[in-house]
Predicted model as a PDB file, atoms N, CA, C, CB and O in Angstrom, pLDDT in the B-factor column:
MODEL        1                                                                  
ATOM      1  N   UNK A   1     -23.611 138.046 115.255  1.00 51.00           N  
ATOM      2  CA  UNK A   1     -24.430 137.746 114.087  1.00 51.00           C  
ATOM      3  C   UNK A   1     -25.003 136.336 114.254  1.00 51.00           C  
ATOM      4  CB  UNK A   1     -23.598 137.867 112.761  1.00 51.00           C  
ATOM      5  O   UNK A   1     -24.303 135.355 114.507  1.00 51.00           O  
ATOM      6  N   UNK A   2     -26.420 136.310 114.083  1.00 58.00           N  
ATOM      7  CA  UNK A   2     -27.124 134.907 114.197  1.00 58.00           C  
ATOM      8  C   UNK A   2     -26.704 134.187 112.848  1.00 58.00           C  
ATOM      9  CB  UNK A   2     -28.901 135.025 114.351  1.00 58.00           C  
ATOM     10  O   UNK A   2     -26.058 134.649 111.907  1.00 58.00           O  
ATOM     11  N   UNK A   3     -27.184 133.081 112.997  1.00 61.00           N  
ATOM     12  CA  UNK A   3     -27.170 132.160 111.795  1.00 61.00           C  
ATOM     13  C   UNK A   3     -27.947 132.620 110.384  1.00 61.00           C  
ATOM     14  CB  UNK A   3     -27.822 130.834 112.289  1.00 61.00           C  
ATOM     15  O   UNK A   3     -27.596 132.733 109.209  1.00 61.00           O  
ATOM     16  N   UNK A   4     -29.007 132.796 111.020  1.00 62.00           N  
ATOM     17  CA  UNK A   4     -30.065 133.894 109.525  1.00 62.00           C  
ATOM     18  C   UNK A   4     -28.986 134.605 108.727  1.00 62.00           C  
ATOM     19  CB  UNK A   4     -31.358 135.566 110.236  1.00 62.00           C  
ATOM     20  O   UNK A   4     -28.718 134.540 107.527  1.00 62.00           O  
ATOM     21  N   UNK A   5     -28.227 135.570 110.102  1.00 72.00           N  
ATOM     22  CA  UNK A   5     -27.955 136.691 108.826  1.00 72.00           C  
ATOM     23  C   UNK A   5     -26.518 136.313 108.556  1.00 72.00           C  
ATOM     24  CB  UNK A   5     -28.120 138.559 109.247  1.00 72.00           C  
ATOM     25  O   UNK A   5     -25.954 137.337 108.171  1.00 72.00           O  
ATOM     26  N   UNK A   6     -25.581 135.185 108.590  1.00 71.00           N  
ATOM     27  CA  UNK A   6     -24.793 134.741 108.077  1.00 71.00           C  
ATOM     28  C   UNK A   6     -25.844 134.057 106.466  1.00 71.00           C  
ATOM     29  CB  UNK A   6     -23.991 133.806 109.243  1.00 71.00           C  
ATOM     30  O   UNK A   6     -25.967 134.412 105.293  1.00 71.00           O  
ATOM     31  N   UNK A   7     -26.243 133.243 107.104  1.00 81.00           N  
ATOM     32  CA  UNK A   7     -26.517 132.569 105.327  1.00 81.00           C  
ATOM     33  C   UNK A   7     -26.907 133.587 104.899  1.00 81.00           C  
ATOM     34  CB  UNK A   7     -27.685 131.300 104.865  1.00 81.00           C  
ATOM     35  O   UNK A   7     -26.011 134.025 104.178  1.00 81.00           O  
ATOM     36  N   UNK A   8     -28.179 134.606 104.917  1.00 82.00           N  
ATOM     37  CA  UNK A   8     -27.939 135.601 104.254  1.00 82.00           C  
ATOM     38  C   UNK A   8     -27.138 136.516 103.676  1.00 82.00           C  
ATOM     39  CB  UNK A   8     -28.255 135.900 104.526  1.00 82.00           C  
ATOM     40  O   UNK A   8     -27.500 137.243 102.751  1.00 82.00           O  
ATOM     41  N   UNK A   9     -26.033 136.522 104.186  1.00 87.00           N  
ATOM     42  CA  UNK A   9     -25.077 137.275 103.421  1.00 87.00           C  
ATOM     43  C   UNK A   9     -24.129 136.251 102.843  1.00 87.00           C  
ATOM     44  CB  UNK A   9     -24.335 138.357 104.286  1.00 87.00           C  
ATOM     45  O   UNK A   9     -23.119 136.700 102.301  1.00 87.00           O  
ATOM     46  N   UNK A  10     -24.294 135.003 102.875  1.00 88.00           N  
ATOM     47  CA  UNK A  10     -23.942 134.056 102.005  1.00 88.00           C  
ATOM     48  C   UNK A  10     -24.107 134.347 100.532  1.00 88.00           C  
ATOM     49  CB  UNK A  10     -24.613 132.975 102.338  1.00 88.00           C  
ATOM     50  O   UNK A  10     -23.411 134.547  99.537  1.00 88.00           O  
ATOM     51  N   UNK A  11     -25.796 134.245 101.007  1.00 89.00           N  
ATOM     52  CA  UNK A  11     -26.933 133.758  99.886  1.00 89.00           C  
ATOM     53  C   UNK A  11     -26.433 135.504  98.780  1.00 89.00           C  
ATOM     54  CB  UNK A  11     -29.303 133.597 100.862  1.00 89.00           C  
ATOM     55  O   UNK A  11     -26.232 135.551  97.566  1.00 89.00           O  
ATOM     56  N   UNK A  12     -26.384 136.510  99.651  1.00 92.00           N  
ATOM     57  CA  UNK A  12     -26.097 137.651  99.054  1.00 92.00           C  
ATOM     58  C   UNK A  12     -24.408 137.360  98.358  1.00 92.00           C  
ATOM     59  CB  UNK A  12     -26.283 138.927 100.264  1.00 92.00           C  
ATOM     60  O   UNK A  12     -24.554 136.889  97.230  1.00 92.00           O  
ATOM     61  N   UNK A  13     -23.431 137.459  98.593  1.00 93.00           N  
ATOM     62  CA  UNK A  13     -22.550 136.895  98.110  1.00 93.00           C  
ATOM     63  C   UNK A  13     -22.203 135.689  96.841  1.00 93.00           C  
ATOM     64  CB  UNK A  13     -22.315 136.673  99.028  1.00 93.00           C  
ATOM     65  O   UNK A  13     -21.194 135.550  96.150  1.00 93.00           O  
ATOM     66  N   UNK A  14     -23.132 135.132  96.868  1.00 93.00           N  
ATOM     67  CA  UNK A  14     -23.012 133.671  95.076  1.00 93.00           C  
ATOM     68  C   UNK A  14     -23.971 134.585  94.915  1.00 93.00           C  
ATOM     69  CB  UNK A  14     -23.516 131.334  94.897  1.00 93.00           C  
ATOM     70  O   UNK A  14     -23.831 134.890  93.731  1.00 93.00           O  
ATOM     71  N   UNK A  15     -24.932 135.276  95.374  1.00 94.00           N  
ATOM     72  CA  UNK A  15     -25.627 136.046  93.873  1.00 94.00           C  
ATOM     73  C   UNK A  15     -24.749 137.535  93.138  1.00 94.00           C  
ATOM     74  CB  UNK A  15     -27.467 136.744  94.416  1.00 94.00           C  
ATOM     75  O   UNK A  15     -24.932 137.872  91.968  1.00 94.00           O  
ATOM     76  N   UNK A  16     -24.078 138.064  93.823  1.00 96.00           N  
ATOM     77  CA  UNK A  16     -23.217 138.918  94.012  1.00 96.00           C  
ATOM     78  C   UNK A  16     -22.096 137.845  92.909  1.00 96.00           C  
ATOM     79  CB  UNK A  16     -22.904 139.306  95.813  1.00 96.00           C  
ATOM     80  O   UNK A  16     -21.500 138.515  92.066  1.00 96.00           O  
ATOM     81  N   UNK A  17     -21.892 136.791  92.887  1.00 95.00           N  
ATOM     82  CA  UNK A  17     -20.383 135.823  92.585  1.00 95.00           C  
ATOM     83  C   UNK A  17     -21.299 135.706  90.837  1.00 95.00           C  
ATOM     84  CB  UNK A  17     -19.995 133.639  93.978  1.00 95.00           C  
ATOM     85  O   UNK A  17     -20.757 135.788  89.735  1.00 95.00           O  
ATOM     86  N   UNK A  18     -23.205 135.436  91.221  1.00 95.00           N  
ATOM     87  CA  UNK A  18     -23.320 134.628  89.482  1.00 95.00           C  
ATOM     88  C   UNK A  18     -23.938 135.988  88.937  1.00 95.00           C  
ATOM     89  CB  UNK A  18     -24.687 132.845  89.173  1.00 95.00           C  
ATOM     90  O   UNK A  18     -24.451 135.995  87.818  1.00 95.00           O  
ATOM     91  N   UNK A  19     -23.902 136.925  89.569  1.00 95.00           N  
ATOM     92  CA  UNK A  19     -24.411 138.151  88.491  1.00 95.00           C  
ATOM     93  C   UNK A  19     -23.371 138.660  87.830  1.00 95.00           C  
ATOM     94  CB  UNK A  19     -25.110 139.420  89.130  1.00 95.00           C  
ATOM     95  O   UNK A  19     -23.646 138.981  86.674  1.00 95.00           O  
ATOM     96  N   UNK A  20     -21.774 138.929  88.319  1.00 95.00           N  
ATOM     97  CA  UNK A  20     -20.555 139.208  88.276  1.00 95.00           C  
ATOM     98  C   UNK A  20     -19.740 137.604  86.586  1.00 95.00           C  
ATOM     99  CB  UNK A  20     -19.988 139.055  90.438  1.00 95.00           C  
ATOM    100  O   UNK A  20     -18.896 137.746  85.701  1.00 95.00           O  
ATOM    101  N   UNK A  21     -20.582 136.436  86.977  1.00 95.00           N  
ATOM    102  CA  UNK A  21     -20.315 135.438  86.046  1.00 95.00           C  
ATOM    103  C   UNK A  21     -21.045 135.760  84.711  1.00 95.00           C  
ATOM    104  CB  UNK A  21     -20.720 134.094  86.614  1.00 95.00           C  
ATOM    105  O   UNK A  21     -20.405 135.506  83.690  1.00 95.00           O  
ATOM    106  N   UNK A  22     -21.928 136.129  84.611  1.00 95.00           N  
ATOM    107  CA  UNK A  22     -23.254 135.857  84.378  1.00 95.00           C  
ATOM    108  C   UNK A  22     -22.380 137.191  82.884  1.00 95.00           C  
ATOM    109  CB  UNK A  22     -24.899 136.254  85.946  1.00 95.00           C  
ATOM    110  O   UNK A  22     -22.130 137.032  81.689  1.00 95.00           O  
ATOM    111  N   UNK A  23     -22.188 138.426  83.898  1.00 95.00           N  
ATOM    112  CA  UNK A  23     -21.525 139.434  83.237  1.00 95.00           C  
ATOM    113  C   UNK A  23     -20.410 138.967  82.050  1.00 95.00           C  
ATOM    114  CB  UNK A  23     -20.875 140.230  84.338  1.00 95.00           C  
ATOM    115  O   UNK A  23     -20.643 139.208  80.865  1.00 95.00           O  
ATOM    116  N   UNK A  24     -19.453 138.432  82.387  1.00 93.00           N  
ATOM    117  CA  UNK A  24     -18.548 137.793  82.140  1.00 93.00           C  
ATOM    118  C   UNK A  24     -18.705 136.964  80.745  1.00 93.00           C  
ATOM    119  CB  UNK A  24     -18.349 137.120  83.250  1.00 93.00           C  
ATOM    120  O   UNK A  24     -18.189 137.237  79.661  1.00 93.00           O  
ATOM    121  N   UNK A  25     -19.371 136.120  81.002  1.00 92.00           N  
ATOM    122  CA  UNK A  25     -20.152 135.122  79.829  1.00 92.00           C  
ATOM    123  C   UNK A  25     -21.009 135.935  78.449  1.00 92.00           C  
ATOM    124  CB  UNK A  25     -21.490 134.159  80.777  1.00 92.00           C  
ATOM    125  O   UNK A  25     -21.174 135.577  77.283  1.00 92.00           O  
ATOM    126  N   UNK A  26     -21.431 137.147  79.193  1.00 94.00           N  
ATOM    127  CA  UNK A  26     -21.930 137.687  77.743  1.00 94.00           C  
ATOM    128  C   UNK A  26     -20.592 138.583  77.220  1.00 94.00           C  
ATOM    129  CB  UNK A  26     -23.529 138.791  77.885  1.00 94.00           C  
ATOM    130  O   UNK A  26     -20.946 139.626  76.670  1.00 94.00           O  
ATOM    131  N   UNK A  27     -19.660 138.458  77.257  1.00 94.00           N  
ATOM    132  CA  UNK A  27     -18.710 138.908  76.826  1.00 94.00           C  
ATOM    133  C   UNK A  27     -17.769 138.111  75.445  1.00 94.00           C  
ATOM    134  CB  UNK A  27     -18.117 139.067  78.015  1.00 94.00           C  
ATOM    135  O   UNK A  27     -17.715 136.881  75.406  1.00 94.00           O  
ATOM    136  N   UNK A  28     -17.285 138.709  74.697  1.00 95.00           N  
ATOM    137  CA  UNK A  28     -16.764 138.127  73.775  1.00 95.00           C  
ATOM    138  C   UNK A  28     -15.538 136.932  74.005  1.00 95.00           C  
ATOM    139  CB  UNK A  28     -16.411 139.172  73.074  1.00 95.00           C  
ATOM    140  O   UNK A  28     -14.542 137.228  73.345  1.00 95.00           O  
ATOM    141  N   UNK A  29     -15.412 135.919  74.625  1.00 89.00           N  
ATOM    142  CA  UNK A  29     -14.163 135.025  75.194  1.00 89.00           C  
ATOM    143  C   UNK A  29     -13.890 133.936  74.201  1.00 89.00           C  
ATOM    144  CB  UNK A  29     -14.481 134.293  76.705  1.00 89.00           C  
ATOM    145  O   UNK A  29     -14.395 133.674  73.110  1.00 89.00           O  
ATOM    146  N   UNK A  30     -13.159 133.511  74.743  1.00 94.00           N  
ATOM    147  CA  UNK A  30     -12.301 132.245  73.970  1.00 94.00           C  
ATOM    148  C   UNK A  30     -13.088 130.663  74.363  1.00 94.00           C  
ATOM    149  CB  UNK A  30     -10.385 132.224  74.690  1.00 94.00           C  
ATOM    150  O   UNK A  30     -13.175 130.223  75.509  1.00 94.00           O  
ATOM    151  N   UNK A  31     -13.493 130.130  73.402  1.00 94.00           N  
ATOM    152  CA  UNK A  31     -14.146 128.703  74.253  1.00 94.00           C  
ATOM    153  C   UNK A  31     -13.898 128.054  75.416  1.00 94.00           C  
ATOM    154  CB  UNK A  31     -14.006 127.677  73.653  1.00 94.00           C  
ATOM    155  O   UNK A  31     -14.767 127.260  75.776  1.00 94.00           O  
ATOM    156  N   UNK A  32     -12.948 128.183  76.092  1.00 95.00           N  
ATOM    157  CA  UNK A  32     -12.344 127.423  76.945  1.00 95.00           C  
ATOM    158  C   UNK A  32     -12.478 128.125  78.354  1.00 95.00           C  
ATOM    159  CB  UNK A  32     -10.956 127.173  76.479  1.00 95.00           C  
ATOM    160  O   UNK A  32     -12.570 127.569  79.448  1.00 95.00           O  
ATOM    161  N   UNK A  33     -12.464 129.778  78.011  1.00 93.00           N  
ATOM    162  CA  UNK A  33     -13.085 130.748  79.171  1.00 93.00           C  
ATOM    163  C   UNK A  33     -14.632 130.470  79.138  1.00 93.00           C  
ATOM    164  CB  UNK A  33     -12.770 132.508  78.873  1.00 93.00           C  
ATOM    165  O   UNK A  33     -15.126 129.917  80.121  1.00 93.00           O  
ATOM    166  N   UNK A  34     -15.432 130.818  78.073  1.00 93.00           N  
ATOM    167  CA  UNK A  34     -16.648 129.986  77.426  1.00 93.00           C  
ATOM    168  C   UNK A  34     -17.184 129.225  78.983  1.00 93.00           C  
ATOM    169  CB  UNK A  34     -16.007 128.620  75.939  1.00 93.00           C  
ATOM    170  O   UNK A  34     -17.858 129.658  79.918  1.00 93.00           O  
ATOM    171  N   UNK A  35     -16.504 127.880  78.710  1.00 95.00           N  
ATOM    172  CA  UNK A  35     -16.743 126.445  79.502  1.00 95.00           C  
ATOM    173  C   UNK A  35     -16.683 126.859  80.836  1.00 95.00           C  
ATOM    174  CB  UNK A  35     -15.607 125.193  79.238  1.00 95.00           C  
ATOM    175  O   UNK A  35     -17.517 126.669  81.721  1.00 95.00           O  
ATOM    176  N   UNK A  36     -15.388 127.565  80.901  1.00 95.00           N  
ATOM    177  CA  UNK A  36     -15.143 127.331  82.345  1.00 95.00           C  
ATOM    178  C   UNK A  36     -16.031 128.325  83.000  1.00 95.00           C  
ATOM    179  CB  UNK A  36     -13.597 127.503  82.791  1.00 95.00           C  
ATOM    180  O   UNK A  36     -15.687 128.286  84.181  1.00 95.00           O  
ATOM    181  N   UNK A  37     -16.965 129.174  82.879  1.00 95.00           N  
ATOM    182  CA  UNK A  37     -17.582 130.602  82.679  1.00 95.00           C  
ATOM    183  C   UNK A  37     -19.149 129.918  83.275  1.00 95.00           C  
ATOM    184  CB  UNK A  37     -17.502 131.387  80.693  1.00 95.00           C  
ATOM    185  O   UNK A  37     -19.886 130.047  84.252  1.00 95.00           O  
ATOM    186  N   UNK A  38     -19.078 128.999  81.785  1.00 95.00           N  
ATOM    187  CA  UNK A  38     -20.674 128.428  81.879  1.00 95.00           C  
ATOM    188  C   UNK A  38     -20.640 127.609  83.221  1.00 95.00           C  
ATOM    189  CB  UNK A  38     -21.196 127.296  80.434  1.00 95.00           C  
ATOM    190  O   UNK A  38     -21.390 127.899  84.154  1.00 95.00           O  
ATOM    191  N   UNK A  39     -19.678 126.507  83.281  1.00 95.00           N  
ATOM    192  CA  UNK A  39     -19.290 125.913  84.509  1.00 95.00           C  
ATOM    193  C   UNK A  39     -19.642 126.064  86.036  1.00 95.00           C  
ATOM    194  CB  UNK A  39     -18.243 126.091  84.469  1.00 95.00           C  
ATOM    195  O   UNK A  39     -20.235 125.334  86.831  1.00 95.00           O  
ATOM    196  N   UNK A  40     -18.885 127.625  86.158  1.00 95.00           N  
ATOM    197  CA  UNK A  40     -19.235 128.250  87.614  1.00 95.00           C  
ATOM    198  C   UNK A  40     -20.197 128.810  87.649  1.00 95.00           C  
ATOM    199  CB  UNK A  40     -18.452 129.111  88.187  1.00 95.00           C  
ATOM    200  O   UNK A  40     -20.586 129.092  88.782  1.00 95.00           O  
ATOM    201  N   UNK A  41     -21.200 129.324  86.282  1.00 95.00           N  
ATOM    202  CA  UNK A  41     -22.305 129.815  86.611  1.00 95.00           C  
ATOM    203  C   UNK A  41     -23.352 128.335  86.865  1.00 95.00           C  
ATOM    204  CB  UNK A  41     -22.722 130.930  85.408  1.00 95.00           C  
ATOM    205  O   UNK A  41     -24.289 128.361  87.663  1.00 95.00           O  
ATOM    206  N   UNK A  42     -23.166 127.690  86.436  1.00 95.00           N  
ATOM    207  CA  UNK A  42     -24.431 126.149  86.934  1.00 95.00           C  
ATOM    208  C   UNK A  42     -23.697 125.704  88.177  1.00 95.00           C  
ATOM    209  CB  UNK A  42     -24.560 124.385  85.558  1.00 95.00           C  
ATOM    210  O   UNK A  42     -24.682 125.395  88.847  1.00 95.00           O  
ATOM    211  N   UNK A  43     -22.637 125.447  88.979  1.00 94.00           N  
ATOM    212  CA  UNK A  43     -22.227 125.284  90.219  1.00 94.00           C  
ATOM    213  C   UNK A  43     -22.806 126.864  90.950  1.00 94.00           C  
ATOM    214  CB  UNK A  43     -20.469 124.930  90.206  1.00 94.00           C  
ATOM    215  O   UNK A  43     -23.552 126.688  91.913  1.00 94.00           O  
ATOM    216  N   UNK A  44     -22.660 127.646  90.755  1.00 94.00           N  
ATOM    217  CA  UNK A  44     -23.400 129.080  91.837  1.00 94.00           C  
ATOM    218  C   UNK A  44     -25.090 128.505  91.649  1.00 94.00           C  
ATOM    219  CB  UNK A  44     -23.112 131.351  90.893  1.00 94.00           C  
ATOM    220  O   UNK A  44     -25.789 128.321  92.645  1.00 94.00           O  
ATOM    221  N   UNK A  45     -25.589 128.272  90.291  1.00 93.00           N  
ATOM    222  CA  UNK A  45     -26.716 128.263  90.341  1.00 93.00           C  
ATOM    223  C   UNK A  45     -27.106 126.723  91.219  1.00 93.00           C  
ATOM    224  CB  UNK A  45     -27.187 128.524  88.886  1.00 93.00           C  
ATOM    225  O   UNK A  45     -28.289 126.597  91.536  1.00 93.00           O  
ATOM    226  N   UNK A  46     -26.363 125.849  91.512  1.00 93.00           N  
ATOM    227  CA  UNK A  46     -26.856 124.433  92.116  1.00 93.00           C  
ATOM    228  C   UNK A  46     -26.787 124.692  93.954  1.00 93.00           C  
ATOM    229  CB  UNK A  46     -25.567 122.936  91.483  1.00 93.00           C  
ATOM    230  O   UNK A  46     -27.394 124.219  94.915  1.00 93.00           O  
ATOM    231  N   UNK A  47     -25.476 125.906  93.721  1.00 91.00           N  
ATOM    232  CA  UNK A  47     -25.499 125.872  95.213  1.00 91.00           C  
ATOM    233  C   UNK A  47     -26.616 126.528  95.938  1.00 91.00           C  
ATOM    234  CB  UNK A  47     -24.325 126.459  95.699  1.00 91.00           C  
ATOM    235  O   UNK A  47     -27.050 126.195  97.040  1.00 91.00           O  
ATOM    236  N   UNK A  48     -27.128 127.740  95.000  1.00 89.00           N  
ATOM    237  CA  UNK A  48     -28.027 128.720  95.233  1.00 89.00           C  
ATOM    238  C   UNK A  48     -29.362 127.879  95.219  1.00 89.00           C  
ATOM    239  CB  UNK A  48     -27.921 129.920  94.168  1.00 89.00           C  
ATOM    240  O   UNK A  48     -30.285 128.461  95.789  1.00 89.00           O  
ATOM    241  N   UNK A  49     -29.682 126.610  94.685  1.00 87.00           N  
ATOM    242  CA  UNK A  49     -30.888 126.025  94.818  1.00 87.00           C  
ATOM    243  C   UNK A  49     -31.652 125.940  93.889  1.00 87.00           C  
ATOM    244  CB  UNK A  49     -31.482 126.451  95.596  1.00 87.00           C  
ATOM    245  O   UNK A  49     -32.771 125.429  93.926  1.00 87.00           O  
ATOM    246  N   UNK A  50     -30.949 126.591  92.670  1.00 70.00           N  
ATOM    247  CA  UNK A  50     -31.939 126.554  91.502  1.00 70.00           C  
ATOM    248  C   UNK A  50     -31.366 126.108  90.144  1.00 70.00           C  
ATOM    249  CB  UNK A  50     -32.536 127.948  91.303  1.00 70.00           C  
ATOM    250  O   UNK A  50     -31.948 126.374  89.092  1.00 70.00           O  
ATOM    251  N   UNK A  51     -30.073 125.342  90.201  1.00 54.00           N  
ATOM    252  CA  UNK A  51     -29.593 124.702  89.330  1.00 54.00           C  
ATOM    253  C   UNK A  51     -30.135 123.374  88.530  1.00 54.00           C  
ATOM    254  CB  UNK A  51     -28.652 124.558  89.840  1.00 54.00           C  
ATOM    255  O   UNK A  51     -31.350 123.198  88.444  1.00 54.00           O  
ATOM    256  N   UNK A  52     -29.462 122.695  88.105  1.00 48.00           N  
ATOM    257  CA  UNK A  52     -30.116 121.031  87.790  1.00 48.00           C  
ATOM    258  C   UNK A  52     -29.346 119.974  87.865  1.00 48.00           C  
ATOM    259  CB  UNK A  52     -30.636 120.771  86.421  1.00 48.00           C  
ATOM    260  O   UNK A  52     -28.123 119.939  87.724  1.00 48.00           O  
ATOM    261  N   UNK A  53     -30.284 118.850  88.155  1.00 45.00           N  
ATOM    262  CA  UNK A  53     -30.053 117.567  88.563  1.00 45.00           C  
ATOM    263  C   UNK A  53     -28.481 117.267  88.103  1.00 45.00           C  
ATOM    264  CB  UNK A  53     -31.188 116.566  87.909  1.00 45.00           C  
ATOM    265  O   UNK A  53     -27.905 116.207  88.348  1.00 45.00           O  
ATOM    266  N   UNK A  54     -27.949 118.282  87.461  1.00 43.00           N  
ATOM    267  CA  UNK A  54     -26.329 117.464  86.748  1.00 43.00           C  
ATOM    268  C   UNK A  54     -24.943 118.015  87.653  1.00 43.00           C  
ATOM    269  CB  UNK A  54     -25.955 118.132  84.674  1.00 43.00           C  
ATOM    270  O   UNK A  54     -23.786 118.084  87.239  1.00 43.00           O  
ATOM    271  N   UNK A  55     -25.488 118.393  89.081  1.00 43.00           N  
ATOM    272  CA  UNK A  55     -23.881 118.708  89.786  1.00 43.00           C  
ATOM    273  C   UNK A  55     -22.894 118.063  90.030  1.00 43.00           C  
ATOM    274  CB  UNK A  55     -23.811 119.059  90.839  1.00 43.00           C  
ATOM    275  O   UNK A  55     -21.846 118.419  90.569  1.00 43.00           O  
ATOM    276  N   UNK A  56     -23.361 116.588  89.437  1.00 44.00           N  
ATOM    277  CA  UNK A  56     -21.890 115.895  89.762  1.00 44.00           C  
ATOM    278  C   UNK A  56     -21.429 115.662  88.543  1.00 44.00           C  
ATOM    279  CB  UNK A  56     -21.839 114.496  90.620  1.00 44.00           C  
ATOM    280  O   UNK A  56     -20.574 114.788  88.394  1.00 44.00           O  
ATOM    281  N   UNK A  57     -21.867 116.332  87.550  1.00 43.00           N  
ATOM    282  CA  UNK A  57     -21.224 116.092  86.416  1.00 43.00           C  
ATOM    283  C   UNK A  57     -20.041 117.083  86.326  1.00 43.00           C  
ATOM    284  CB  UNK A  57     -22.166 116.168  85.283  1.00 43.00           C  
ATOM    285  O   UNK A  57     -19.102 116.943  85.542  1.00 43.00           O  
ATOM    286  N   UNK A  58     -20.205 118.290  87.373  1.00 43.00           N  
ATOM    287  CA  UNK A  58     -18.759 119.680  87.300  1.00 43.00           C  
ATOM    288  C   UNK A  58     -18.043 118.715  89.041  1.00 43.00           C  
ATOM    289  CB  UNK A  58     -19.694 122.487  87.711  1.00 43.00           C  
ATOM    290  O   UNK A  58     -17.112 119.318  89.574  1.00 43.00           O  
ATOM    291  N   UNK A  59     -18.299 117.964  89.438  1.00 41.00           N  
ATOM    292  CA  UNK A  59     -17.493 117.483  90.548  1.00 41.00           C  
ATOM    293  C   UNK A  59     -16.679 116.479  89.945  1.00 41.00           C  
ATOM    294  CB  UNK A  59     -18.293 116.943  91.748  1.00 41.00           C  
ATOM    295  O   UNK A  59     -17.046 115.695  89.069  1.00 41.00           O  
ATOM    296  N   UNK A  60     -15.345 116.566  90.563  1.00 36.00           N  
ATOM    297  CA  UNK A  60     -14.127 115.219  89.598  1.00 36.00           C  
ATOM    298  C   UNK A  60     -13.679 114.782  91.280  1.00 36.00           C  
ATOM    299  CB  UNK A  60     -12.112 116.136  88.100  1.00 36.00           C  
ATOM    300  O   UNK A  60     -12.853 113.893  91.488  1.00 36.00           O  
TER     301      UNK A  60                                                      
ENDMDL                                                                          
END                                                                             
C-alpha cells in the first residue's frame, strides 16, 4: 500500500470516527457526555482540516 491510500483510509476512518460522534451527540446525554462528545467532534473536525483556530484550547 502506497502512501495515498494509507492517508486515505485514514482520512476514511475520523470521518467514519465524526459521523459515529456526530450520531452520539444528537442523542439525549448527560452534560458532561455533552462536552466530552462536542470535544472529540471539533478535535476529528481540526484533524480532518476543517475545524477552527481553537485546537489548543482541547490540548492540556
Amino acid at each position: 500500500m502506497n502512501d495515498y491510500d494509507f492517508k486515505a483510509d485514514q482520512k476514511e476512518e475520523l470521518e467514519r470516527r465524526l459521523a459515529a460522534a456526530r450520531r452520539v451527540a444528537a442523542l439525549p446525554v448527560d452534560p458532561l457526555t455533552k462536552e466530552r462528545v462536542d470535544g472529540f467532534i471539533q478535535e476529528l473536525e481540526v484533524e480532518l482540516g476543517r475545524g477552527s483556530a481553537e485546537m489548543g484550547r482541547w490540548q492540556t
